[in-house]
C-alpha positions in Angstrom: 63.2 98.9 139.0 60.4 99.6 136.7 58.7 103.3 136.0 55.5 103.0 137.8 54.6 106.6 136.9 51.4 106.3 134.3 51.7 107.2 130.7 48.7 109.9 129.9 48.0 110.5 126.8 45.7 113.7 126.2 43.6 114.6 123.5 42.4 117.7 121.8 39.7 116.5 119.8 38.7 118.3 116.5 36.9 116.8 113.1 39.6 118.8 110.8 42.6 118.5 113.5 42.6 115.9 116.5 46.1 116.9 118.8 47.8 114.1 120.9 50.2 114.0 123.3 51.8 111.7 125.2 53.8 112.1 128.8 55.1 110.1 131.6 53.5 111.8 134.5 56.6 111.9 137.4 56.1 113.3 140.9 58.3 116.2 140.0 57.7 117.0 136.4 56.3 115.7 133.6 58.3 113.9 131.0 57.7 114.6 127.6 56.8 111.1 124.8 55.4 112.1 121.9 53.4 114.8 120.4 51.4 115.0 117.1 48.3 115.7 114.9 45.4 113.6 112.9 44.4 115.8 110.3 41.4 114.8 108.1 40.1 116.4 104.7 36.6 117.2 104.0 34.9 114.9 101.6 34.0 115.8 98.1 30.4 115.1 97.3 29.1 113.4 100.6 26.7 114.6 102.9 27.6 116.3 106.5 26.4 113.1 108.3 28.4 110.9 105.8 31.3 112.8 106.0 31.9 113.3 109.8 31.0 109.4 110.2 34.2 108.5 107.9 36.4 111.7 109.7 35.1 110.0 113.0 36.3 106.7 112.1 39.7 107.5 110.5 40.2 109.6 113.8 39.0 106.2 115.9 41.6 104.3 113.9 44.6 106.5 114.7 43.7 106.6 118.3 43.4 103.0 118.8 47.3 102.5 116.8 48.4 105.1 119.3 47.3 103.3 122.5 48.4 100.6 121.3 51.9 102.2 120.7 52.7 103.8 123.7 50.1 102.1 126.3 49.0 104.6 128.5 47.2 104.4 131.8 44.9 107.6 131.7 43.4 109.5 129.4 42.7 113.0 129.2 40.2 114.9 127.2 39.6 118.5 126.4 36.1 118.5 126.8 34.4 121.1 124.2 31.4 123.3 123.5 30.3 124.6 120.1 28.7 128.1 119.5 25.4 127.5 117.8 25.7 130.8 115.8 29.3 130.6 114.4 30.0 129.4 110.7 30.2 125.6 111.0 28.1 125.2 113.6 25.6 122.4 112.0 28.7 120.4 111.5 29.9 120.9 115.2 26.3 119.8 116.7 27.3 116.8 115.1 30.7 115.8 115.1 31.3 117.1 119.3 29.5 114.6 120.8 30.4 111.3 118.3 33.9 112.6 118.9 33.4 112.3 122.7 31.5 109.0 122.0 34.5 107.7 120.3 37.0 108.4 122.5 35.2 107.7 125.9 34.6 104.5 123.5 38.6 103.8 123.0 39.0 104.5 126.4 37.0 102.0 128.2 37.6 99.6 125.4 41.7 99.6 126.0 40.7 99.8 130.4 42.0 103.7 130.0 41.6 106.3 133.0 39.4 108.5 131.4 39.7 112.2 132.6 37.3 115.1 131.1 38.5 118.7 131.4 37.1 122.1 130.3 40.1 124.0 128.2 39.7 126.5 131.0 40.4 124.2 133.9 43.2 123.0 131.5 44.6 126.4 131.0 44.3 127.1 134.9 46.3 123.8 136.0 48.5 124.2 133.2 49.4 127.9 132.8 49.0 129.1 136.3 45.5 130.8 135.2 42.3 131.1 133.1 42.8 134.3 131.9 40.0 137.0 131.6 37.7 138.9 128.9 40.5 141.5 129.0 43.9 139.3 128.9 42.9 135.4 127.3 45.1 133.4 127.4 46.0 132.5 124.0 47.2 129.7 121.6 51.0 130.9 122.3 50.4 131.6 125.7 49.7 127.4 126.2 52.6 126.3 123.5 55.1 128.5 126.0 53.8 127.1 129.0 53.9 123.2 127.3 57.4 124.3 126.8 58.8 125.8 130.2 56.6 122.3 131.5 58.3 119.8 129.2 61.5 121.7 128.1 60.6 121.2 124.3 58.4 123.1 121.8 55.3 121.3 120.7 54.5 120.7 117.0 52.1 122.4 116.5 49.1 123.8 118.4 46.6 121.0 118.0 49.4 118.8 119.7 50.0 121.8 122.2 46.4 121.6 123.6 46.8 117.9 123.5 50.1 118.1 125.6 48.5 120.9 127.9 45.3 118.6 128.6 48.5 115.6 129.7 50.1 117.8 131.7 46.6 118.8 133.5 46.4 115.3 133.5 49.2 114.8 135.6 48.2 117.4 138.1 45.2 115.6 138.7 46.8 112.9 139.1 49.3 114.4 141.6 46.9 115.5 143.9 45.6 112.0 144.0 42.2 112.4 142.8 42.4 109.2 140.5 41.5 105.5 141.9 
């Protein structure tokens, strides 16, 4: 008999570092597929626009191989926010939202699930809570929890995140709150 548990692939999406991951979402427990990172390098002598147009589009590329690869059923985003005074922050206003763009894109293009979580609803499903101002829950603090949730260590933690926003995935998924 088949697997009818859905493949979810999750993304943490970033203009330097995009993480994805890949699980088969069980009743029980997640089961771990793949895990990995598309890194891109800035352009030498283009503009901002320029550059995060060709970064989005190598990004696109990847993505769309990787569906095609593995063939998931739902897709899971970590949904993001920029801070309008930190360093970077002109190339942030523009490369969050044509990052979202493109992969809510890829998504209904390939008939995905398409699932949009905060990183803090990620970390709550996912680690057990939020975490406060006094004790955030950090960048190790989500690798250890992929790992008790998957029994492997992600490779890094762009593809942590990614594997993190799966296993929310799955959780929402669990509880039925998908068609």
């Amino acid at each position: 008999m088949a697997d009818e548990s859905p493949i979810i692939m999750g993304i943490d999406p970033g203009i330097g570092h995009t993480g994805v991951g890949f699980i088969r979402a069980h009743r029980a427990r997640p089961r771990y597929i793949y895990d990995g990172a598309i890194t891109t390098k800035k352009a030498a002598n283009r503009g901002v626009n320029e550059d995060i147009r060709e970064r989005a589009l190598f990004i696109a590329h990847a993505l769309d191989a990787w569906i095609c690869s593995v063939d998931p059923t739902i897709l899971v985003v970590e949904e993001f926010s920029y801070n309008p005074n930190a360093a970077g922050a002109q190339r942030a206003a523009i490369s969050t939202p044509l990052l979202l763009g493109v992969i809510l894109d890829l998504s209904r293009f390939h008939c995905l699930e398409y699932i949009g979580l905060q990183a803090r609803s990620i970390r709550k499903l996912v680690h057990g809570h939020a975490g406060s101002k006094k004790r955030p829950v950090s960048k190790a603090d989500v690798a250890e929890s992929v790992r008790r949730h998957l029994d492997r260590k992600p490779k890094n933690h762009h593809s942590s995140d990614a594997l993190a926003a799966a296993i929310a995935g799955a959780a929402v998924w669990r509880e039925g709150k998908l068609k």
